[in-house]
DRENKOL-458202 format. One line per field, with one value per atom (N, C-alpha, C): residue in three letters; atom name; x, y, z. Coordinates in pm, 1 decimal. Layout:
DRENKOL-458202
aa	(ALA / ...)
at	(CA / ...)
u	(X / ...)
v	(Y / ...)
w	(Z / ...)
This chain:
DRENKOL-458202
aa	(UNK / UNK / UNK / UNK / UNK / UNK / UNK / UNK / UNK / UNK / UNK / UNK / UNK / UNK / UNK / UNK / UNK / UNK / UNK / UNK / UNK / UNK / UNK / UNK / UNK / UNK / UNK / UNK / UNK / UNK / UNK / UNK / UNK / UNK / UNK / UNK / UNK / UNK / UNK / UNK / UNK / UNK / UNK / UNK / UNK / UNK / UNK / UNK / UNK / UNK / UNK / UNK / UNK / UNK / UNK / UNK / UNK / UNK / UNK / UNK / UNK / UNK / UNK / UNK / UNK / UNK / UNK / UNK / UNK / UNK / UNK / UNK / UNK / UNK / UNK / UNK / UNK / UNK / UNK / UNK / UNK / UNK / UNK / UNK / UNK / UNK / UNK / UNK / UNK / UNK / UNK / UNK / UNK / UNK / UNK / UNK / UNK / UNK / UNK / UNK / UNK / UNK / UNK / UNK / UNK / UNK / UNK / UNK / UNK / UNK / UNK / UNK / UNK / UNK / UNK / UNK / UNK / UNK / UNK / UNK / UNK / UNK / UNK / UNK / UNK / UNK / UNK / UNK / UNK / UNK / UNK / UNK / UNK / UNK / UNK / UNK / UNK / UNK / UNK / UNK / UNK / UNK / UNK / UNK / UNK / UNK / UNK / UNK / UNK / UNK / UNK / UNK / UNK / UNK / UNK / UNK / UNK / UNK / UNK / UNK / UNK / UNK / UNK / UNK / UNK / UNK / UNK / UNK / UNK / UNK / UNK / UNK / UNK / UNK / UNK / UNK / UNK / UNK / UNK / UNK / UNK / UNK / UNK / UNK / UNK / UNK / UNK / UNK / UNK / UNK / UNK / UNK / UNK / UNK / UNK / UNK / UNK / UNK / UNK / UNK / UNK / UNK / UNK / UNK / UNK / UNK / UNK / UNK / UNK / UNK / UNK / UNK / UNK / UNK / UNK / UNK / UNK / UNK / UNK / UNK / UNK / UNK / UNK / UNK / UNK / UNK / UNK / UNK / UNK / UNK / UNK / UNK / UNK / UNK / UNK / UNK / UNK / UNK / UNK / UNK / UNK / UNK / UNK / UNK / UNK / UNK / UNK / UNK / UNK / UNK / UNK / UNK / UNK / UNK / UNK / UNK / UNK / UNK / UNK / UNK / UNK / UNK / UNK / UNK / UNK / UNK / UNK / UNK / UNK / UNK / UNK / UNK / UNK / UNK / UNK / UNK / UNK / UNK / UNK / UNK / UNK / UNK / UNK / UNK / UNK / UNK / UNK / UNK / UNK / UNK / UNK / UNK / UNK / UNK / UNK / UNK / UNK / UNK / UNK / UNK / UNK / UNK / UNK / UNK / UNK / UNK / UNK / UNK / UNK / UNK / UNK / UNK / UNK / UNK / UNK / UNK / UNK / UNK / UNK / UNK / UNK / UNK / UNK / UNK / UNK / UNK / UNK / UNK / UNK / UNK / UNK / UNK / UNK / UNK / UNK / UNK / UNK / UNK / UNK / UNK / UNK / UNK / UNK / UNK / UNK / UNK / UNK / UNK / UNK / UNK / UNK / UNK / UNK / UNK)
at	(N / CA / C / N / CA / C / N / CA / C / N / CA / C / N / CA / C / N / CA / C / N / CA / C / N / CA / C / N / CA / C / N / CA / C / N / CA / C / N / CA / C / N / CA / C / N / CA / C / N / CA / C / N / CA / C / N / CA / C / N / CA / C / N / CA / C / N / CA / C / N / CA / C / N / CA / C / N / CA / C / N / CA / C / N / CA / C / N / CA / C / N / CA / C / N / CA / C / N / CA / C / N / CA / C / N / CA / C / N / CA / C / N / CA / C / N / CA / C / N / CA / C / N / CA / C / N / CA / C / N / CA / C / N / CA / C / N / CA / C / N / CA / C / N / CA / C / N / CA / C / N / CA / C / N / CA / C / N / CA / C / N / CA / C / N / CA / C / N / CA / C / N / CA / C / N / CA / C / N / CA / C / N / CA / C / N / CA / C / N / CA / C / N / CA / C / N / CA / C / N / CA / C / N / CA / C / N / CA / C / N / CA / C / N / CA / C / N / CA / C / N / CA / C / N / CA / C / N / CA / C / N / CA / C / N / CA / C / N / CA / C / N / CA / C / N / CA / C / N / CA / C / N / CA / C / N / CA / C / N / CA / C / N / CA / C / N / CA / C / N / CA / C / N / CA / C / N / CA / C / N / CA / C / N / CA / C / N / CA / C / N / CA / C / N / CA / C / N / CA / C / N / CA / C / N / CA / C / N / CA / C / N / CA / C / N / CA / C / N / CA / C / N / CA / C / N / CA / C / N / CA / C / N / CA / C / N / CA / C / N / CA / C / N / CA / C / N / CA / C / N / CA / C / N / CA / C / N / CA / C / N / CA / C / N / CA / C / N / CA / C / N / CA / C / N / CA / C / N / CA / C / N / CA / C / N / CA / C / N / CA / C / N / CA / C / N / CA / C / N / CA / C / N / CA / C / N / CA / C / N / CA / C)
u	(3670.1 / 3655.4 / 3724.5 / 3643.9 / 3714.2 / 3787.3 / 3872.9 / 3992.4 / 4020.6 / 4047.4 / 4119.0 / 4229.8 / 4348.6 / 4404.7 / 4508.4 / 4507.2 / 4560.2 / 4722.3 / 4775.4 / 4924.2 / 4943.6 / 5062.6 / 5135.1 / 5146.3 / 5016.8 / 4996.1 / 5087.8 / 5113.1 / 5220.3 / 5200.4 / 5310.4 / 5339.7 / 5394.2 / 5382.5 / 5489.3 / 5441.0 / 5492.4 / 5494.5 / 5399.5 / 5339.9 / 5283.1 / 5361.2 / 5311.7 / 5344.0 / 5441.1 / 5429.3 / 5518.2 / 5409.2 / 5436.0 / 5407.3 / 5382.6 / 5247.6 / 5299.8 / 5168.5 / 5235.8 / 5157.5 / 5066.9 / 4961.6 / 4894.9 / 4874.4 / 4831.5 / 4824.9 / 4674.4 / 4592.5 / 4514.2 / 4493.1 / 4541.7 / 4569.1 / 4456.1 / 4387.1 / 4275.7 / 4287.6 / 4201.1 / 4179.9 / 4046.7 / 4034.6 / 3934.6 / 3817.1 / 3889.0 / 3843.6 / 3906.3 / 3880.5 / 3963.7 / 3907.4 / 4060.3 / 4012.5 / 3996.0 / 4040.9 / 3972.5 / 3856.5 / 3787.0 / 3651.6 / 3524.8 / 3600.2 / 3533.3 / 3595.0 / 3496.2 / 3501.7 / 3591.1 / 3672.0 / 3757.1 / 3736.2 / 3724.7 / 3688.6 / 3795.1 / 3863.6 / 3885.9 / 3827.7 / 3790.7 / 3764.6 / 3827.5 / 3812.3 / 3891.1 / 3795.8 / 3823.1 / 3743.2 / 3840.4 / 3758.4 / 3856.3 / 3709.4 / 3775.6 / 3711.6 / 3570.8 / 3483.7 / 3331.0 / 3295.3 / 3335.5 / 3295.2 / 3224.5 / 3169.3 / 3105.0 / 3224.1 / 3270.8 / 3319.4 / 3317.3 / 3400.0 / 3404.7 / 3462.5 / 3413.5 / 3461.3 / 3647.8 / 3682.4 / 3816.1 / 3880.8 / 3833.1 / 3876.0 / 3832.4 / 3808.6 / 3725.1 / 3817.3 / 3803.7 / 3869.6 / 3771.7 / 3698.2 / 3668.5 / 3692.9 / 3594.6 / 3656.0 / 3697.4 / 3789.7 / 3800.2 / 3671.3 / 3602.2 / 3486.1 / 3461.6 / 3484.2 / 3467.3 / 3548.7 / 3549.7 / 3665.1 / 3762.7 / 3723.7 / 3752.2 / 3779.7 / 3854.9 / 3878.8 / 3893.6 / 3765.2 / 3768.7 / 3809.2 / 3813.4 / 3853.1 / 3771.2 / 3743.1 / 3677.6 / 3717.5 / 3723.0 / 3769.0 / 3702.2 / 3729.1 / 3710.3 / 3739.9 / 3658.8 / 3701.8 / 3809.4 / 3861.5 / 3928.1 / 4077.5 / 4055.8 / 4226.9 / 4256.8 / 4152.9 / 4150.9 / 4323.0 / 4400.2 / 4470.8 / 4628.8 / 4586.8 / 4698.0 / 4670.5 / 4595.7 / 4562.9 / 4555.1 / 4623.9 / 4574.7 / 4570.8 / 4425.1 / 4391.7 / 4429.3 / 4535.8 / 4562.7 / 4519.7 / 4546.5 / 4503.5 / 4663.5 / 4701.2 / 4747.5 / 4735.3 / 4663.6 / 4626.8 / 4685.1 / 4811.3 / 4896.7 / 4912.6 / 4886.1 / 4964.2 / 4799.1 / 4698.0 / 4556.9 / 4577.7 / 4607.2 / 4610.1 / 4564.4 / 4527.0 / 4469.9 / 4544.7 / 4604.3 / 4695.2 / 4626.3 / 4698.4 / 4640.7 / 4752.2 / 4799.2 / 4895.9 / 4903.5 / 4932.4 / 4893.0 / 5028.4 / 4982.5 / 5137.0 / 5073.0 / 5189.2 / 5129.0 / 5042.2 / 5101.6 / 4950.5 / 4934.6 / 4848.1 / 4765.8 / 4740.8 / 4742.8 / 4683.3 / 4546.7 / 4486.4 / 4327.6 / 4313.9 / 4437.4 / 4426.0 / 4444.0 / 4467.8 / 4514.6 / 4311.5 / 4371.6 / 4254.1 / 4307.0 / 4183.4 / 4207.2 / 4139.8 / 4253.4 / 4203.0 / 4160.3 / 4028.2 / 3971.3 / 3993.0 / 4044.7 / 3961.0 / 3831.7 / 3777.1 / 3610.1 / 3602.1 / 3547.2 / 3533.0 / 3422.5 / 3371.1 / 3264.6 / 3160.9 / 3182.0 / 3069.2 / 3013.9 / 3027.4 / 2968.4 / 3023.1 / 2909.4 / 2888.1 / 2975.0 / 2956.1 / 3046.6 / 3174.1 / 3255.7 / 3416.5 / 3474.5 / 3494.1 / 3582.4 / 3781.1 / 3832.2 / 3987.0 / 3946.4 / 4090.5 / 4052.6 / 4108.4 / 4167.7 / 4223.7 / 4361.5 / 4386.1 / 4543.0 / 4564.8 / 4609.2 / 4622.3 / 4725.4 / 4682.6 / 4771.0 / 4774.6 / 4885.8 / 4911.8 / 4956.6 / 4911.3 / 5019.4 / 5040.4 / 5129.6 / 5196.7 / 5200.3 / 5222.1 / 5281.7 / 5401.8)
v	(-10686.7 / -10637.9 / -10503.4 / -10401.2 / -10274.1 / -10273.1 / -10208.3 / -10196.0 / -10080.9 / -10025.6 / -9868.4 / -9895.8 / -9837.8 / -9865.3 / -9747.2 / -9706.9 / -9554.2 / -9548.4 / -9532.4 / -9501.2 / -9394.8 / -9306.3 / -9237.6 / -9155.2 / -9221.7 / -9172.0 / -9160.7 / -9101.1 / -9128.4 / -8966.9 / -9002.6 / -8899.7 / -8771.2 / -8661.0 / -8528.0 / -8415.5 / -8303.7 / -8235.2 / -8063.9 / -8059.7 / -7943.3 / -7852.3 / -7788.0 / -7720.5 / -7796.0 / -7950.1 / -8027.0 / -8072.0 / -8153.4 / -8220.7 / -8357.4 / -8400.7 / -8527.7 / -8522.7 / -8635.4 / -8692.4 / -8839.2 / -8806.4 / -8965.5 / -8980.1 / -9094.3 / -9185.3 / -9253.1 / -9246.5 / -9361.7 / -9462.2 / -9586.9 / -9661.9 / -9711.5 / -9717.5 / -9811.3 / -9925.1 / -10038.3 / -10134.0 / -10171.4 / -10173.6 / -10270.1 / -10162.8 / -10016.0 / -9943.7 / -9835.9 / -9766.2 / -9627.5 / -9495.8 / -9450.2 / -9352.9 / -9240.8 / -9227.3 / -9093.5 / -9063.6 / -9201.1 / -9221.9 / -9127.8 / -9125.7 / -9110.1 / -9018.0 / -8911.1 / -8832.0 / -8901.5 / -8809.0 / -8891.4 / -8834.9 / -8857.6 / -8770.5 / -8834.8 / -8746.5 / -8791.8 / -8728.4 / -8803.5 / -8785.6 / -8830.8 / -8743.0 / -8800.3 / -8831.7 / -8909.0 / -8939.8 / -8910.2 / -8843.7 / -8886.9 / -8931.4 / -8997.6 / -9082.2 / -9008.3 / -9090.2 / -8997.5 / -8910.9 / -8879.9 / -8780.0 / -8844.4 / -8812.3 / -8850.1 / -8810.9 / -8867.3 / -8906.5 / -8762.3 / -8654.8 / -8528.3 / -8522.1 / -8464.2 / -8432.6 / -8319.5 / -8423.3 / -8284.1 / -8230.3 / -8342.7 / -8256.1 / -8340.5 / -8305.6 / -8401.3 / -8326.5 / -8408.6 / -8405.0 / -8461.3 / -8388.9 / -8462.0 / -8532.0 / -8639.4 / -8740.6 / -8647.1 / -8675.3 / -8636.0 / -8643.5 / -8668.2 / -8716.2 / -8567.9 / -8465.5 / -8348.9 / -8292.1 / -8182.0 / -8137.0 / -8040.3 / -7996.7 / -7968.6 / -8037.1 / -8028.3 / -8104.1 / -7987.3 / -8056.4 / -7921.2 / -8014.2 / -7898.3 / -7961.6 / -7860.0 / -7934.0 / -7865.7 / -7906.7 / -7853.8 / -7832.5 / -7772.2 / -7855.6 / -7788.6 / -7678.5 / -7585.8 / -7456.5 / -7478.2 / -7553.8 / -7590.0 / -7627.4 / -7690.1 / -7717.1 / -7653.4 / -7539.2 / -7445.9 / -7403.4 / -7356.6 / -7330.5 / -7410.8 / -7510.0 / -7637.0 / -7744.3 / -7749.4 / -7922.7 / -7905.8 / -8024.7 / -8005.3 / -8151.5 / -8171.9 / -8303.6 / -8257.8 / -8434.7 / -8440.0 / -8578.0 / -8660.6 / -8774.4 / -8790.4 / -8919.8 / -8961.7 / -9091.9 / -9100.1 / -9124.6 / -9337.9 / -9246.5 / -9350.8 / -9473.6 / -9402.6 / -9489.3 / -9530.6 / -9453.8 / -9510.0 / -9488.3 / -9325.7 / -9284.5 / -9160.4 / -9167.3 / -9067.2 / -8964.4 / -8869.4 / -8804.2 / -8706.2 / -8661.2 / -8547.0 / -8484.0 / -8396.7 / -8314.4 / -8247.6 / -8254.4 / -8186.5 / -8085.1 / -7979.2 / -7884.7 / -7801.4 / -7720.0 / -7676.6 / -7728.0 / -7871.1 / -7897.2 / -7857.9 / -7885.1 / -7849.4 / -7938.1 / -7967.3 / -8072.3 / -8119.3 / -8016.2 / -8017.0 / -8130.8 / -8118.4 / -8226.3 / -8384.4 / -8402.8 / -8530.1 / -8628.2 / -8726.0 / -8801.1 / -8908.1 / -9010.7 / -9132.7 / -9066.7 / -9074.2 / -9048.8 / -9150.8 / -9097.8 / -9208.5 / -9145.0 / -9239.4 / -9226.2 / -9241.6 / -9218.4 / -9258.2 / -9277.3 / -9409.9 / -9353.3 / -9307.7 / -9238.4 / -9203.3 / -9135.5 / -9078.8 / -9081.3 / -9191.8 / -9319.3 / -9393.8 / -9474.3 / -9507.3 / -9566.1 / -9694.1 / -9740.0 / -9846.9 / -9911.5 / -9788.2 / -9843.4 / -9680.9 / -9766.8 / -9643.6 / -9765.8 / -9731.4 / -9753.0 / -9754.0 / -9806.7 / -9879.7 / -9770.6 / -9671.4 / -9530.8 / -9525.4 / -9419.9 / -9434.6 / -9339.8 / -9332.7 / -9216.4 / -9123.6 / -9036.1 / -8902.7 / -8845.0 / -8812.9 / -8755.9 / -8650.6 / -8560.7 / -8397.2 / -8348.5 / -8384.1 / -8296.9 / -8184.2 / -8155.1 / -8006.2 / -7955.0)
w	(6741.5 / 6878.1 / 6891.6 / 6937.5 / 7024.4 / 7131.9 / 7097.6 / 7247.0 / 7205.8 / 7365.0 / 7347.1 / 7476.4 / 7478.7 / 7530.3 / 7589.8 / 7676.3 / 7751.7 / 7769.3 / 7789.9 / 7854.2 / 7886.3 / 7926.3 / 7943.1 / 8058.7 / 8186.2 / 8334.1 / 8389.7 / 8505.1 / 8590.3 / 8714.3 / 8803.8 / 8925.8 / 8849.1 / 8856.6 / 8822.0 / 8932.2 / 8937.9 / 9005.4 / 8924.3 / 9015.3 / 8960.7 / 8863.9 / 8718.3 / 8640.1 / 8530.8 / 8566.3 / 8471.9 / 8336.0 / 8235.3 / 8197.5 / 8082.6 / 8049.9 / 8014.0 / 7907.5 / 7807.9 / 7710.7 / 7717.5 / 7719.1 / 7704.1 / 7591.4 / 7575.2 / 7488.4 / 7448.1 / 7339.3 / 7345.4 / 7237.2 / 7221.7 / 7080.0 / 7040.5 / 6943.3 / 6922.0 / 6848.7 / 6830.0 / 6793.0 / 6741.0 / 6599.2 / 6585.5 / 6529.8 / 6510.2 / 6440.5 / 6422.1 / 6334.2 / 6239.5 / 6311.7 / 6386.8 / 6473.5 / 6355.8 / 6234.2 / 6187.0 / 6147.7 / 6150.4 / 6099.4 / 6234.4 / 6327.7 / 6481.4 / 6525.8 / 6630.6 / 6694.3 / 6842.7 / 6865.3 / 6954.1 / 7103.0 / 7242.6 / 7371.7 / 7457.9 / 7538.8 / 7682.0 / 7783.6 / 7823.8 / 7996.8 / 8105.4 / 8252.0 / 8342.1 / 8488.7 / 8573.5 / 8691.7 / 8776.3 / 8943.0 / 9017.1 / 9152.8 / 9230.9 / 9323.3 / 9365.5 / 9411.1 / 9425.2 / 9392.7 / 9200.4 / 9134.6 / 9021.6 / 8925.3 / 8785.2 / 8661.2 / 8612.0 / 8487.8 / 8416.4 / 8369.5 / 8330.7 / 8223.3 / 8104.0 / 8022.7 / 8002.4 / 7934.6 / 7863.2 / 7747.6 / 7709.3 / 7536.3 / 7404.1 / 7297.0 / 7208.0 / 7064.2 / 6959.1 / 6852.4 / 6735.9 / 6638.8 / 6559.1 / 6472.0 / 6388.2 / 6280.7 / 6174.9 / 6115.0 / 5952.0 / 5827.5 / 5868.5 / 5744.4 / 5731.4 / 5825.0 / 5768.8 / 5691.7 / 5625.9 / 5587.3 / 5665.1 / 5809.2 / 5939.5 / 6020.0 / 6105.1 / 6232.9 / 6336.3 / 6400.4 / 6562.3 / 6662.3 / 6752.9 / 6883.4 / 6948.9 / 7113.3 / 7167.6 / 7353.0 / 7447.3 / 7594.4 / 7653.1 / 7776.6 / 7881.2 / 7958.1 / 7998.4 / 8070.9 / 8167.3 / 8236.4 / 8329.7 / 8268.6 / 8166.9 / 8072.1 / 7967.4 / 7913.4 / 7822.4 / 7841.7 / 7721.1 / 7702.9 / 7758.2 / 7822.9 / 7891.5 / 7848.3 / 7765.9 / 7724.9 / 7584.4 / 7465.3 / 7350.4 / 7290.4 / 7267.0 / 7220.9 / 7045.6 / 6959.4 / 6860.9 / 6800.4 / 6684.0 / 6655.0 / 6531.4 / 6555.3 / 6457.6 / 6401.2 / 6263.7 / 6187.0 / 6133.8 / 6136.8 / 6067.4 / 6225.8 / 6310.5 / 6444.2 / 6488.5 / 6404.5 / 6469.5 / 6650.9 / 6678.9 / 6808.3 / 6807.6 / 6976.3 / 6996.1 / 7148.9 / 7108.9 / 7225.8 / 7300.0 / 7443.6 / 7486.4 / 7574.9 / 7511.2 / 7584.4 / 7697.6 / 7778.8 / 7902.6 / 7988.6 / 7943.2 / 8052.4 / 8164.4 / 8189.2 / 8343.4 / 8437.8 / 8459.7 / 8520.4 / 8675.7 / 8715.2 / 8812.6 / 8906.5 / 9042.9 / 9132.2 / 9122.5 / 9115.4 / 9011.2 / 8919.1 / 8857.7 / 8737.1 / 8791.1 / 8863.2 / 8932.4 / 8900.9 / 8832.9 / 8827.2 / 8708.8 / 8693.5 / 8580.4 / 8472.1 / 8385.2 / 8245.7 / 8176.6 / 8092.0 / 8001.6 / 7861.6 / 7757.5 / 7689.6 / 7608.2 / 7520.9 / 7445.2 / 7316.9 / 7231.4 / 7110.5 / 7031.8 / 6972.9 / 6894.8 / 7032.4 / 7156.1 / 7236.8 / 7259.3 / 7239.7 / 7296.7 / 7434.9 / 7517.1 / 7609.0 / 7635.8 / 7501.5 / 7466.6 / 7452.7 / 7442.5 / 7404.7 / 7481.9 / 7582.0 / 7718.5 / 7696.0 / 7753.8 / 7765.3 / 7913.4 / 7940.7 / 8097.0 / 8192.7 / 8102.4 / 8187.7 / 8214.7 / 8270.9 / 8317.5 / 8401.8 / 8538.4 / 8631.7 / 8603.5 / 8637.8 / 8645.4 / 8777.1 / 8867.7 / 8989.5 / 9001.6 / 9040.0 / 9015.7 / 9168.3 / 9203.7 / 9325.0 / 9350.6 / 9477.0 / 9492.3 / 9464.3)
């Protein structure tokens, strides 16, 4: 069975910030392209940052215009996780983070909020 599993949400204040977390289960995150996304209420599900599998001999990453240069999605290997760094943030940023594995439809994490104050 797949499980993905989020942490590291919480309240901070604009221009602070924080690390999430996403652990997997039940499959080998280097094998898979890794995505987070974030929601916030009566919006559609938005992309933010993606990390590819290792099967290449590259690993890209790729973002969103909006967290370009404040966000940096990483993977570690040994802990079978998947992180996303987040500084300066923004009130903008305030929403539930997901993460995704492989792009599929299939194996989302149950999220974890992030609040950014003024």
């Amino acid at each position: 069975q797949v499980q993905l599993v989020e942490s590291g949400g919480g309240l901070v204040q604009a221009g602070d910030s924080l690390r999430l977390s996403c652990a997997v289960f039940g499959r080998t995150v280097s094998n898979y392209d890794m995505n987070w996304y974030r929601q916030t209420p009566g919006k559609e599900r938005e992309f933010v940052a993606a990390i590819t599998s290792t099967r290449g001999r590259i690993t890209y990453t790729n973002y969103a215009d909006s967290v370009k240069g404040r966000f940096t999605i990483s993977r570690d290997n040994a802990k079978n996780t998947v992180y996303l760094r987040m500084t300066s943030l923004k009130q903008e940023d305030t929403a539930i983070y997901y993460c995704n594995l492989g792009g599929s439809d299939d194996y989302w994490g149950q999220g974890t909020q992030v609040t950014v104050s003024s």
